[in-house]
N, C-alpha and C positions, 0 to 999 in steps of 0.2 A: 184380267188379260195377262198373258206370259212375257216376257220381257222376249218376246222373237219382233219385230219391228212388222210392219204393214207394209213398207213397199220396200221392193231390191233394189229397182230397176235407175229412176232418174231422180227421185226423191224420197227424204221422208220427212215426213210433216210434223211441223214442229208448231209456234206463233207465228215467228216469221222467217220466211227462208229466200234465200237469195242464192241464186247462179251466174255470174257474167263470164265475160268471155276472154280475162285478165287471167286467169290461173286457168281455164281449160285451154288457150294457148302456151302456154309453158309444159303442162302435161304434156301435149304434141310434139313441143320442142324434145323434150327429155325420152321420148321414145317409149313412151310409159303400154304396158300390155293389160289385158285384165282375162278373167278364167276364160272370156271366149274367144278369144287372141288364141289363148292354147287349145283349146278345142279346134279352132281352126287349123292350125298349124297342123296339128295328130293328123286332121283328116284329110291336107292337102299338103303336101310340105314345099309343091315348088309353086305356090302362090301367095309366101310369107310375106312378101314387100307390102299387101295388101293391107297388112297388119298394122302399120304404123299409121293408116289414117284415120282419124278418130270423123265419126259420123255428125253431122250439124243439124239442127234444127233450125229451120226456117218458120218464119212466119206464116200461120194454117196451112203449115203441114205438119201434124198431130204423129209421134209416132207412139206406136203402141208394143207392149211389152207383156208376155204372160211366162209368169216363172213358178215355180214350184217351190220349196223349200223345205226342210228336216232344220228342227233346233231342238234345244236340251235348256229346260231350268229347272229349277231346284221345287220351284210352285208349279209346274206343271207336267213333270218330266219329260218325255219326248214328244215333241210338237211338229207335225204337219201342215202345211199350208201353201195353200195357191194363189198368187199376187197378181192381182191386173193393173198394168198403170196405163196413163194415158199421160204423156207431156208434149207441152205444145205454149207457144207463145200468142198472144193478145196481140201483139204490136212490133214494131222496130225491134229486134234484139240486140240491135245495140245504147238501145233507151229504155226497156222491158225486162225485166223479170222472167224466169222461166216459169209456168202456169203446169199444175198438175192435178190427175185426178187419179186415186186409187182408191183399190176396193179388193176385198179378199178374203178368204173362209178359211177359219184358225182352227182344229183340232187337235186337243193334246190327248197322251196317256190318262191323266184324270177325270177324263172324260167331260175336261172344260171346251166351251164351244165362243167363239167371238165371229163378230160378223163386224167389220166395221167400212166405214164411206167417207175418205178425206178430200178434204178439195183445198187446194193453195191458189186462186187466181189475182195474179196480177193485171191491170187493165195500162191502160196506155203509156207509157213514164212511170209508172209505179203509183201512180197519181193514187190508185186504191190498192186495197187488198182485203180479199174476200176470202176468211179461214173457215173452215166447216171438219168436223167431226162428230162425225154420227156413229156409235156402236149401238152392237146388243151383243149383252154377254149370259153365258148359261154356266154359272160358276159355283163349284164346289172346291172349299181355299178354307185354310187352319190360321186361324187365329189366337193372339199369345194375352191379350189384357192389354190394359193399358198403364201406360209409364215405362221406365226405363228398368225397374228390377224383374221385370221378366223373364222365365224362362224358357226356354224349347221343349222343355217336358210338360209346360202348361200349353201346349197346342190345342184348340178345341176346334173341330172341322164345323164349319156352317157352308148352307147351301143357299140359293139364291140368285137371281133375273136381275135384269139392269139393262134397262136403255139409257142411252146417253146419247143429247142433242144439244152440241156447245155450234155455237156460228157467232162469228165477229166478223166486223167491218172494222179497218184500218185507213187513216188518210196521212197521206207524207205533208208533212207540215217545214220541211227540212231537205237537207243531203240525204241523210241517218235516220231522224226522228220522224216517229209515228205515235196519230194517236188514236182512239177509238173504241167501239160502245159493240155488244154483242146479245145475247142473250142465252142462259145454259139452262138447263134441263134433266135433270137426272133423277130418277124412277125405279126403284129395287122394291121389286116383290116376291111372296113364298119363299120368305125367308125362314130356313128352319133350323134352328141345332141339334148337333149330334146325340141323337137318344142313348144317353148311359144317365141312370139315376142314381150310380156310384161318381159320377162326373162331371163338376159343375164350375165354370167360371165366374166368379165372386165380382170380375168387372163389370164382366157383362151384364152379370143379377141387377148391378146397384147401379150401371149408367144407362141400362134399358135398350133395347133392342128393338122388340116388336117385329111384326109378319112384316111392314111394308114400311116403305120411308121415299119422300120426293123434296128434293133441294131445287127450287126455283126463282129464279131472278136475275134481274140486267149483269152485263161486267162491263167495268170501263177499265182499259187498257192503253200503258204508255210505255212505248219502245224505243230502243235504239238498238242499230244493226250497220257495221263498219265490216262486216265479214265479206269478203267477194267470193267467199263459196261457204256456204251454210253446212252443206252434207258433208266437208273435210275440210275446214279452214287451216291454212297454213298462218294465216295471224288477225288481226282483229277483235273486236270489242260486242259483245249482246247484251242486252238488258233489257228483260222487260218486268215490268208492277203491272198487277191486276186484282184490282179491288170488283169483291164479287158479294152485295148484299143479297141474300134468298128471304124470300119473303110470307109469307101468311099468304097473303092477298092476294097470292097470284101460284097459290096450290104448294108453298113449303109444310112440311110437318110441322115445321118451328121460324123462327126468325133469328139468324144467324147471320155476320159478316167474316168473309175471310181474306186476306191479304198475303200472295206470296209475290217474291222478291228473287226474279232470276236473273246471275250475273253471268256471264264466262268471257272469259279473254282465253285469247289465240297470241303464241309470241312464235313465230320463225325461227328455228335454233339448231344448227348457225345457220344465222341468214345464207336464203338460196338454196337452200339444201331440203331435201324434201319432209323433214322431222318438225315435230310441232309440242310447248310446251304448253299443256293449254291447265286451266283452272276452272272450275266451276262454285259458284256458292246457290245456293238454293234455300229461300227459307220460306216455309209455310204453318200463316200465322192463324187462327181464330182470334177476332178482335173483337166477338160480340158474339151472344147467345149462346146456344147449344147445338151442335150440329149433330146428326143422326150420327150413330158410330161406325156405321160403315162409310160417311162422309168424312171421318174424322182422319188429318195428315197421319198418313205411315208409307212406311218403306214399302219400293217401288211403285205405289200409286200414283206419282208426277205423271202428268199426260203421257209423257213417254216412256215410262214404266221401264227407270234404271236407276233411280236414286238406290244408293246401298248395295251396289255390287258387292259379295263377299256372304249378304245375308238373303234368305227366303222372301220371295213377296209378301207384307204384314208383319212380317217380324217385330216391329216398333211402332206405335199407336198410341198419339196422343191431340189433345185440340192443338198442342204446339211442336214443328221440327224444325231445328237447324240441323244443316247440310252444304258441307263443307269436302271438294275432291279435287284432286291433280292427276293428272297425267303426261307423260312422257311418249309423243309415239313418232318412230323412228321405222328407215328405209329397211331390208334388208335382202334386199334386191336394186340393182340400179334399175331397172325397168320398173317399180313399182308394185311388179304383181306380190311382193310379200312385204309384209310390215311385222313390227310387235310393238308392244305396251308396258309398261309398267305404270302402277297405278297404288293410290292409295288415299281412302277418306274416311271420315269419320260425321257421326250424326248422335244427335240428339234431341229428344224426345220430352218435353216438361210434365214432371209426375202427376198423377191425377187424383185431387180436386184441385190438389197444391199449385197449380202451376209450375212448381217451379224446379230449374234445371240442375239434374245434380249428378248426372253420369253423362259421359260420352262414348260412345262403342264406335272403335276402330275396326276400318279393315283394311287388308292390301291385296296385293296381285300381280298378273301377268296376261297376255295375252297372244295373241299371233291377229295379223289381219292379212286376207286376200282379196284383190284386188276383181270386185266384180263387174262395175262399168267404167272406164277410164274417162268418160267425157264426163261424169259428174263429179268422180272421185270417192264412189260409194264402195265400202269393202263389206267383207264379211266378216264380222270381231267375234273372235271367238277367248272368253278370256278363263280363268281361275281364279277365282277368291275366296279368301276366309279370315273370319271374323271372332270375335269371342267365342268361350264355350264351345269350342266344336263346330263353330258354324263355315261349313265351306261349301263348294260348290261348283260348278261350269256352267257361264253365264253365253248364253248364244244370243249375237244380236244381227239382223241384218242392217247394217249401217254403223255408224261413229255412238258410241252411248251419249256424247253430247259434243 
């Protein structure tokens, strides 16, 4: 999948996402605009006043949203797509969660296809939460080996199918804290590599491939979430673990366990001000067996597909990555409608059979963001990175990268 996000409009879906109505009232305060603020404006200019009131969502009344989209990555160069969201509340909103359903059809220049179906439902007090992501992806994507001495000249393109059926259930046991059991699914077939018999990956010979591969089994999940706005937080705490054994028994190729560990904090800086210092740490671990190699931790395959801005989708591939970033993002507009970024992280990869770690590859950057719904605080990131070796690029996201 291209690092272009699933939905523009009121969410993007994450574990767990949260929206109250503490930071989208100060938005309102601050007089804050987004692109169809300006749109309207161009096309009506003496019913601006109209502009400053940000639209609410009540309890079952669903509002609906279809948007189009143009992005640019490095893995899939210029991407097209049409976004449907649906958001709407279960309950009280000022006891509830904002509940979302999107769905949308991805095509790039490379003639990669994603189809995917996310669902975020919250039920009455937050008491649950019900996450769903379903894709199919129709993908053709270059791959470098595994471990960290890789190079961009060893790219070897494979082609390949992929359904993916992740669903969890979450119960608030807490303020913050969440815990819960899911079940994933992932399914890649007609898998083929690139015909050159002058051209062969030595990783891939000897850690094996194969036409098809399916990773299946439970995941139990434990979270915490202090953000009062998930999609732009101005400050706050995430973290979720989720321990995922795939099984034999239950249709894996192999018996394999993996454990990633996601943290980020939000700091306000300076407090009141619309800028945010935020950090992210992300580790994804294999703790047991052998996972298929296309299941195996690499750059931007975190469900949200932005680890490693700076470098190519796959770039980095091993059973073991740490992932480690910061970000700086500030106003540049008092209305909100523009922002930028400055950013910069680094990742590593544990060499392969060895385990173990012994480079780390930097990147940095910049960005701009524009402001596309003000009541959620969703922009459009559009940023620049580059990384070792030559590695650069323009990374389009619809939303915050994290």
């Amino acid at each position: 999948m291209s690092r272009l996000a699933a939905s523009v409009c009121i969410l993007r879906i994450e574990e767990v996402k949260t929206i109250t109505t503490s930071e989208t009232d100060s938005v309102r305060k601050a007089g804050q605009k987004d692109i169809i603020d300006i749109f309207k404006q161009w096309k009506n200019k003496n019913k601006s006043d109209s502009l400053n009131r940000v639209p609410k969502i009540r309890s079952g009344k669903p509002i609906f949203s279809i948007v189009p989209a143009l992005g640019y990555t490095l893995s899939s160069g210029l991407t097209g797509s049409i976004n449907v969201n649906t958001a709407f509340y279960t309950s009280n909103p000022k006891t509830t969660n904002i509940s979302s359903i999107t769905t949308n059809f991805i095509y790039t220049e490379y003639k990669q296809m994603t189809i995917p179906v996310q669902a975020n439902i919250w039920t009455r007090n937050n008491n649950y939460n019900f996450i769903v992501d379903w894709r199919f992806f129709k993908y053709p994507q270059d791959t470098y080996g595994l471990g960290s001495d890789t190079k961009l000249g060893d790219a070897f393109r494979l082609e390949y199918k992929h359904l993916r059926l992740h669903q969890s259930v979450l119960k608030k046991i807490g303020k913050s804290f969440f815990v819960g059991l899911g079940f994933f699914y992932d399914k890649r077939w007609d898998i083929r590599q690139e015909e050159d018999p002058e051209k062969k990956n030595e990783d891939i010979e000897t850690y094996g491939l194969g036409r098809k591969s399916s990773s299946v089994g439970p995941v139990a999940t434990i979270s915490y979430d202090s953000r009062t706005n998930s999609i732009n937080p101005l400050h706050g705490l995430y973290t979720n673990i989720q321990f995922r054994p795939n099984m034999k028994g239950l249709g894996s190729t192999s018996n394999w366990q993996s454990l990633v560990i996601d943290v980020r904090k939000y700091i306000n800086l300076p407090r009141g001000s619309q800028n945010t210092l935020a950090f992210w740490n992300y580790n994804w671990l294999t703790i047991g067996g052998k996972p298929p190699y296309l299941d195996l931790p690499s750059t931007g395959w975190d469900p949200s597909n932005n680890i490693g801005r700076g470098y190519i989708q796959g770039r980095f591939r091993s059973t073991n990555l740490l992932y480690f970033e910061s970000e700086y993002r500030f106003a540049l507009t008092r209305n909100g409608l523009l922002g930028g970024v400055v950013f910069a992280n680094a990742q590593s990869v544990s060499d392969w059979p060895s385990k173990n770690f012994k480079k780390i590859a930097p990147a940095g950057g910049f960005g701009i963001r524009i402001k596309v719904n003000k009541t959620s605080g969703a922009n459009i990131a559009i940023d620049y990175g580059f990384g070792m070796d030559g590695s650069r690029g323009l990374f389009v996201n619809l939303g915050e990268v994290f």
